[in-house]
Each structure stands twice: as structure tokens, then as C-alpha cells.
Z-matrix of the N, CA and C atoms (Angstrom, degrees):
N
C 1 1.445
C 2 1.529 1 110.60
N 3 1.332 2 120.81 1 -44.12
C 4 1.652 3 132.44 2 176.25
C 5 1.517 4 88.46 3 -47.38
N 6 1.275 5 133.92 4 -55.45
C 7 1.477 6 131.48 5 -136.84
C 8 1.495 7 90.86 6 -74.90
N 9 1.270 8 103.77 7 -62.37
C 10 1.434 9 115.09 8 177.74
C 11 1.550 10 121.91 9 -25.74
N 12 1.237 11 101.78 10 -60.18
C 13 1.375 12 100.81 11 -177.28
C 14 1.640 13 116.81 12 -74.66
N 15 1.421 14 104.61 13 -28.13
C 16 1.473 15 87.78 14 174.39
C 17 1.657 16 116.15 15 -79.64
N 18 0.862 17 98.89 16 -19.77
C 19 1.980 18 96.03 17 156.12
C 20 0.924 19 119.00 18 -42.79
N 21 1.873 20 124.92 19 -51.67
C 22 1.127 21 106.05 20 -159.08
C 23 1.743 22 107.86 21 -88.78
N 24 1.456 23 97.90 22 -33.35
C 25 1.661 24 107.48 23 164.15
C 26 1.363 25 111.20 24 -23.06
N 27 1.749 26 112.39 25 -68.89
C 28 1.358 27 114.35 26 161.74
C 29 1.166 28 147.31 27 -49.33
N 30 1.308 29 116.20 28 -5.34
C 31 1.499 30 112.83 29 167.86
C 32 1.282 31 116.12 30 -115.17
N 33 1.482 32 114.34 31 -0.09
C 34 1.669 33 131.51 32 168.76
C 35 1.892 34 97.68 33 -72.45
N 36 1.607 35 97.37 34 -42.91
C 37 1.104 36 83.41 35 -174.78
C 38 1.989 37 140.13 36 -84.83
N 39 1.322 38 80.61 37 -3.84
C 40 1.303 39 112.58 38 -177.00
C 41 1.539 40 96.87 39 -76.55
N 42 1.566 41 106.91 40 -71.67
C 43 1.511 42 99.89 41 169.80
C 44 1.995 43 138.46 42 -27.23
N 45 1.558 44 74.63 43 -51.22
C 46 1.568 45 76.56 44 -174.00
C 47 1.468 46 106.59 45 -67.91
N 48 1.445 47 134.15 46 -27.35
C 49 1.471 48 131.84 47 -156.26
C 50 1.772 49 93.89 48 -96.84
N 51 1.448 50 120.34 49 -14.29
C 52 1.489 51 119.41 50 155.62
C 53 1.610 52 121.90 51 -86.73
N 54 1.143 53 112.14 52 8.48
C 55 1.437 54 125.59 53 172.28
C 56 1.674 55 104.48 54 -111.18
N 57 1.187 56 116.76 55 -26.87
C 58 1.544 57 116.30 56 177.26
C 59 1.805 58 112.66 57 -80.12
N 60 1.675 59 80.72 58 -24.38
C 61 1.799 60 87.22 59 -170.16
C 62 1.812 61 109.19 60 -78.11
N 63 1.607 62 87.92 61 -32.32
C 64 1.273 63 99.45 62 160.35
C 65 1.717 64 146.55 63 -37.26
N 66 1.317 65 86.82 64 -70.86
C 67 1.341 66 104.33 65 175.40
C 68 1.957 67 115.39 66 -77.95
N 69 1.480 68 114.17 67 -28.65
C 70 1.333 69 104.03 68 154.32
C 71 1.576 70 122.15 69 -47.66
N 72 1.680 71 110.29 70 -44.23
C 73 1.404 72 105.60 71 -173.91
C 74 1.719 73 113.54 72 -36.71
N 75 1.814 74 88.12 73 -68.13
C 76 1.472 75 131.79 74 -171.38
C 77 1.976 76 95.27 75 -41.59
N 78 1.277 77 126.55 76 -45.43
C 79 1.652 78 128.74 77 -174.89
C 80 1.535 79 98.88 78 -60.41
N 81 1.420 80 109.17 79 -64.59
C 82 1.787 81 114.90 80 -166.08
C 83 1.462 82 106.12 81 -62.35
N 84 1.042 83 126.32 82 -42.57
C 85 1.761 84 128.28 83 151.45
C 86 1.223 85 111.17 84 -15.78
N 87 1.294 86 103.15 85 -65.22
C 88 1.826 87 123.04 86 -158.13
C 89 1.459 88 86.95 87 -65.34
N 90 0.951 89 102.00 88 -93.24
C 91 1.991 90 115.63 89 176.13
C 92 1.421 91 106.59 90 -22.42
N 93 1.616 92 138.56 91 -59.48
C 94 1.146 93 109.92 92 172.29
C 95 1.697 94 149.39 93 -27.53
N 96 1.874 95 84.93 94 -60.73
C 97 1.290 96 132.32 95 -162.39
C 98 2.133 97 110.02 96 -88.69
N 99 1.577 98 96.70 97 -13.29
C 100 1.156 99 83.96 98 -169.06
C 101 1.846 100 98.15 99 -87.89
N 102 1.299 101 148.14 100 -11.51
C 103 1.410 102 132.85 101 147.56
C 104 1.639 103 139.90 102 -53.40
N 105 1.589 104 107.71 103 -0.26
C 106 1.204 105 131.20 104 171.64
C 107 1.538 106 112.94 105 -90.58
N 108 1.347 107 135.83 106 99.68
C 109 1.222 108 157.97 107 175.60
C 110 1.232 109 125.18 108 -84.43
N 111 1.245 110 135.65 109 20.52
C 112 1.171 111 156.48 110 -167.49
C 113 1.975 112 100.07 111 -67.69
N 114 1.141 113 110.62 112 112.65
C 115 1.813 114 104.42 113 171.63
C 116 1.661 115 106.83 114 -71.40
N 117 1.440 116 128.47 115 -27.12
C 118 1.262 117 127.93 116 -158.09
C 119 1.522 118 119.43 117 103.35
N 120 1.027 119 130.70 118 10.88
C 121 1.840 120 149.19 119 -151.24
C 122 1.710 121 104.61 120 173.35
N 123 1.539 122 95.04 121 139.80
C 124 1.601 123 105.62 122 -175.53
C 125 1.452 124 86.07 123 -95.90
N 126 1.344 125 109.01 124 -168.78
C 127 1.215 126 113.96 125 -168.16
C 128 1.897 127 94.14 126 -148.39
N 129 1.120 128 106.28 127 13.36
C 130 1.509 129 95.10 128 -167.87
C 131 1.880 130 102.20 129 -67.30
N 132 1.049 131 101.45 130 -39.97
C 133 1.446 132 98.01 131 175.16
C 134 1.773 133 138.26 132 -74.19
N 135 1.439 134 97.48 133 15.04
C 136 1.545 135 119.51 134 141.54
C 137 1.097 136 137.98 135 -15.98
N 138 1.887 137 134.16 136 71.34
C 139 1.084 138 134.70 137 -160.94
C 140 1.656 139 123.93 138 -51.89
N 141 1.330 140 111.57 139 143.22
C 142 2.018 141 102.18 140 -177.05
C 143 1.410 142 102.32 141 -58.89
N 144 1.355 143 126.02 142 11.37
C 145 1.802 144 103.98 143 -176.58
C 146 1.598 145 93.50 144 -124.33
N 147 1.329 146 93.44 145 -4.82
C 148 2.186 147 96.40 146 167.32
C 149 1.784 148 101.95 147 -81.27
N 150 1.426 149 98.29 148 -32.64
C 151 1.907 150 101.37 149 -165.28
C 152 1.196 151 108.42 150 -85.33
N 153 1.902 152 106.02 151 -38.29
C 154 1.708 153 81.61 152 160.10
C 155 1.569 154 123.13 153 -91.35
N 156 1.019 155 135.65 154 29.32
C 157 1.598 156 132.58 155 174.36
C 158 1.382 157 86.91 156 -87.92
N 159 1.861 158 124.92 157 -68.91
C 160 1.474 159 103.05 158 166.35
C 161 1.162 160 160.42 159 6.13
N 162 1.669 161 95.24 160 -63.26
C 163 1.534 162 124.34 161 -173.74
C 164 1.494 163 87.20 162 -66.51
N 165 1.681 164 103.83 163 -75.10
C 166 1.160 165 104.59 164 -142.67
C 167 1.823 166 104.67 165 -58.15
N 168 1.382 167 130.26 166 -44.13
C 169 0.903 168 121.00 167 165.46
C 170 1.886 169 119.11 168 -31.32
N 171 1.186 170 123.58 169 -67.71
C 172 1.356 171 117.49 170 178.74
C 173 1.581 172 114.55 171 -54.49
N 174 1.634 173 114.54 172 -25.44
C 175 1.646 174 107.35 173 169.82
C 176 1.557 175 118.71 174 -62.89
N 177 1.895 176 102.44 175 -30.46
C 178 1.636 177 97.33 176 -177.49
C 179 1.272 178 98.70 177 -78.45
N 180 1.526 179 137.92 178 -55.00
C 181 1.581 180 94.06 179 165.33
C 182 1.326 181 166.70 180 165.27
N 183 1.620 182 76.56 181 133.06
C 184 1.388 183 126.28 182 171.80
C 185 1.699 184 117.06 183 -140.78
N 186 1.460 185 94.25 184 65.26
C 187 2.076 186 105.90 185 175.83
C 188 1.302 187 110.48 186 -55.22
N 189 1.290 188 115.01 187 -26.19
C 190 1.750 189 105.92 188 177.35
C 191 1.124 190 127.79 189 -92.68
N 192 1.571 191 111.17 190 15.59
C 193 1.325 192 122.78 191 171.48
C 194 1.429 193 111.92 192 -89.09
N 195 1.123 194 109.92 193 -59.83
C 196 1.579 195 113.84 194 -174.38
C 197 1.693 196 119.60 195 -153.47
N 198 1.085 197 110.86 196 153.39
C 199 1.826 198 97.37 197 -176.26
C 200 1.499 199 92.79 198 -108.49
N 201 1.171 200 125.01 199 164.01
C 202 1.456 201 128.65 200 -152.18
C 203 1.967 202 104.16 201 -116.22
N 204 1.771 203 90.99 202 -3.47
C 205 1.419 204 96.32 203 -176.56
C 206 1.575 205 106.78 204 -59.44
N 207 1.827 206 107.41 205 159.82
C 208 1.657 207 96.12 206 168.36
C 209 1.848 208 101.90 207 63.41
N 210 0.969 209 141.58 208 17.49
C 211 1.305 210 129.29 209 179.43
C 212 1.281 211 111.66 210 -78.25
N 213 1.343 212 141.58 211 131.80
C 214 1.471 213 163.44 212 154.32
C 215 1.640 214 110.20 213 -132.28
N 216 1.569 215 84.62 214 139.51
C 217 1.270 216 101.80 215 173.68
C 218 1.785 217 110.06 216 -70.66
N 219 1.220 218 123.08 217 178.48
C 220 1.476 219 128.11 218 -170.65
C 221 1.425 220 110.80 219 -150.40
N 222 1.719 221 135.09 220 126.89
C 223 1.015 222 121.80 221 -177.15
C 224 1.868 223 124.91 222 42.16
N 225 1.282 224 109.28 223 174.47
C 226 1.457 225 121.91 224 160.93
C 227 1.584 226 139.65 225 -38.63
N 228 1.730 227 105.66 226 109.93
C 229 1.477 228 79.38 227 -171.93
C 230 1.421 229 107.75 228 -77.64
N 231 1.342 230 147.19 229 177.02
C 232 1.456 231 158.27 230 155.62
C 233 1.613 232 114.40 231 -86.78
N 234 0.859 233 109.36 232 122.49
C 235 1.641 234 102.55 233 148.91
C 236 1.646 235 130.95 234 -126.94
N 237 1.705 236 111.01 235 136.85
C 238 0.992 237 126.71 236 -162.69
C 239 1.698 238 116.24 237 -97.37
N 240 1.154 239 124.21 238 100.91
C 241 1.774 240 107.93 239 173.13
C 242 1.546 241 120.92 240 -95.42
N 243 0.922 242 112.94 241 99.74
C 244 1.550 243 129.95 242 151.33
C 245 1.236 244 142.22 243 -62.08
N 246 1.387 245 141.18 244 -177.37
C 247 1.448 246 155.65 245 -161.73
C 248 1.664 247 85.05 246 -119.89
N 249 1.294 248 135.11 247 -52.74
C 250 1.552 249 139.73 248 -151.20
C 251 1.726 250 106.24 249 -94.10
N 252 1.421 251 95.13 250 -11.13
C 253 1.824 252 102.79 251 -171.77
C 254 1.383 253 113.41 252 148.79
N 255 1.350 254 114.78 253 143.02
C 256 1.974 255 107.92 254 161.05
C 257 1.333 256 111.18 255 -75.62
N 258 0.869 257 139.16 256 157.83
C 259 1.343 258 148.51 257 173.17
C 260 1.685 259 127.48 258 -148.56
N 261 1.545 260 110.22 259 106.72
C 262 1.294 261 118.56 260 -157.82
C 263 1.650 262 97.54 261 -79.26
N 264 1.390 263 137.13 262 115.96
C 265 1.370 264 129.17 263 158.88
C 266 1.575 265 107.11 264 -69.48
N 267 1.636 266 127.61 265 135.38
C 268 1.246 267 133.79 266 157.90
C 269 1.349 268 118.67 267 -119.64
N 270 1.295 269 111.14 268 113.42
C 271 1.528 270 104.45 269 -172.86
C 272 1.944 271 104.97 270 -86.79
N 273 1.255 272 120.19 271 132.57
C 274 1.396 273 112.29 272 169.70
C 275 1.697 274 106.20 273 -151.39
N 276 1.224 275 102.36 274 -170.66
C 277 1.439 276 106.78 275 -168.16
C 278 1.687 277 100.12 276 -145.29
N 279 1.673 278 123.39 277 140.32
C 280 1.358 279 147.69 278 158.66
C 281 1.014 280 126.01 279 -108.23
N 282 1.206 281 128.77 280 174.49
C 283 1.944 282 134.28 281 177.44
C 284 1.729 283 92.28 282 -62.94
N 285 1.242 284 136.91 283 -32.14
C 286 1.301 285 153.65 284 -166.70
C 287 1.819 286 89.44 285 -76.10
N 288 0.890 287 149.82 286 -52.31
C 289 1.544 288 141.09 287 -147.72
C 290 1.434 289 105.97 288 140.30
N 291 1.413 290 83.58 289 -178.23
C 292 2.019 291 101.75 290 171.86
C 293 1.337 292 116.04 291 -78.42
N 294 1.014 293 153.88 292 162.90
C 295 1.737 294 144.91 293 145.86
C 296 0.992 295 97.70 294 -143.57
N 297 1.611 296 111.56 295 -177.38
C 298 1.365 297 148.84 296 176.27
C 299 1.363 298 110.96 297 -141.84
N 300 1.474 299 117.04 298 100.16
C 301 1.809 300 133.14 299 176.75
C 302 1.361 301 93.79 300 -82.59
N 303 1.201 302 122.06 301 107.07
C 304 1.841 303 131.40 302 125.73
C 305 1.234 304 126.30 303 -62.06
N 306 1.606 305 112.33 304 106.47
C 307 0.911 306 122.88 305 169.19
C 308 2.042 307 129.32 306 -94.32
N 309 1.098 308 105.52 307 147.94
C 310 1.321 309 99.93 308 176.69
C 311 1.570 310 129.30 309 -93.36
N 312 1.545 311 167.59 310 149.61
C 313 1.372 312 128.42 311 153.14
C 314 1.294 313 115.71 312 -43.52
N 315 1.140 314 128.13 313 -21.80
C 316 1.160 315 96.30 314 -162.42
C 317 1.567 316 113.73 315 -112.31
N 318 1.364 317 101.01 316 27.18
C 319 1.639 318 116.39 317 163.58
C 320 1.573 319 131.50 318 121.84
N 321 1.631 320 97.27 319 -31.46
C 322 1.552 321 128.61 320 161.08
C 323 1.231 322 124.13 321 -16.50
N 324 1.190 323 151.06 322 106.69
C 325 1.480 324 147.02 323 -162.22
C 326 1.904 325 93.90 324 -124.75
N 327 1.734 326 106.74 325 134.85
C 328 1.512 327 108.12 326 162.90
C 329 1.714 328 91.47 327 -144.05
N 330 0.696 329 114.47 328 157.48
C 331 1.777 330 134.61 329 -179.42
C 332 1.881 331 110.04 330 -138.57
N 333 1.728 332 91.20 331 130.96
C 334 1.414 333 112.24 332 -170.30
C 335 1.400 334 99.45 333 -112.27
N 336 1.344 335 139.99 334 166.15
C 337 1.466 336 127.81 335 173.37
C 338 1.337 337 114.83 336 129.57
């Protein structure tokens, strides 16, 4: 009967330390994987009336960034694929100056310029 039970002791315990080993896997996964931002779809093919709805959205706001009057695009856009995000560079120009809108897929607007 002693034997018995420590059998089963032992395979409770076995279990649980394959459920611990487990769920460590499953954490460092998480932690790896959670700086990878990927939506599932690039975005490089982003129409100019998607990039400027963007813009203009991030001009309303942020009015003291740039006025959207006079807006044209300028040269080539780039696109970048990353681990942290894609990010479409658009270079264009307003009554405001030249810039460069970085865009994100997943909607994110920053401006350089």
C-alpha cells in the first residue's frame, strides 16, 4: 500500500513539474514574441488617397504640425519591414514645408521635416 501511494505521489509530481515546464516554455514565447508587431498584411501597397486620409487625419490632430494645404506627394515612397512594425516612409510637400509621414499598418502617423 506505501508503494502504491508513492507512485501515485510520483506521477502527481511528475505532472505538475511538466506543467511548470510547460508554462515556462509558453512565458519566454510570450516575452520573445511580444516586440514583434506584425498585423498579418504589409501595407506597402497603400493607396495616395489612404496616405493622404492619414495625413490629413494626423494634421487635424495635430494643426501645429502642418497644414495640409498645397499637399503633394514628392519622389518615392519606401517601404520598410521589420520585427517592431512596417513602416511606409512618404516624402511630400505643403504651403507648411517639405516632410516625410511615417506611416505604420496599423495606422500610426509620425512626421520628420
Amino acid at each position: 500500500m506505501f508503494f502504491k501511494s508513492l507512485k501515485v505521489l510520483l506521477y502527481i509530481v511528475i505532472g505538475l513539474l511538466a506543467l511548470i515546464g510547460l508554462m515556462t516554455v509558453l512565458i519566454i514565447a510570450g516575452v520573445v514574441l511580444s516586440g514583434y508587431a506584425d498585423t498579418g498584411h504589409d501595407c506597402a501597397d497603400r493607396s495616395d488617397a489612404q496616405v493622404k486620409r492619414d495625413l490629413e487625419a494626423y494634421a487635424s490632430r495635430h494643426p501645429e504640425s502642418f497644414s495640409m494645404e498645397g499637399y503633394r506627394m514628392l519622389g518615392e515612397r519606401r517601404y520598410t519591414e521589420s520585427k517592431r512594425g512596417d513602416i511606409l516612409a512618404i516624402p511630400f510637400e505643403t504651403t507648411s514645408g517639405r516632410f516625410t509621414g511615417l506611416l505604420t499598418c496599423q495606422g500610426h502617423v509620425e512626421l520628420s521635416g
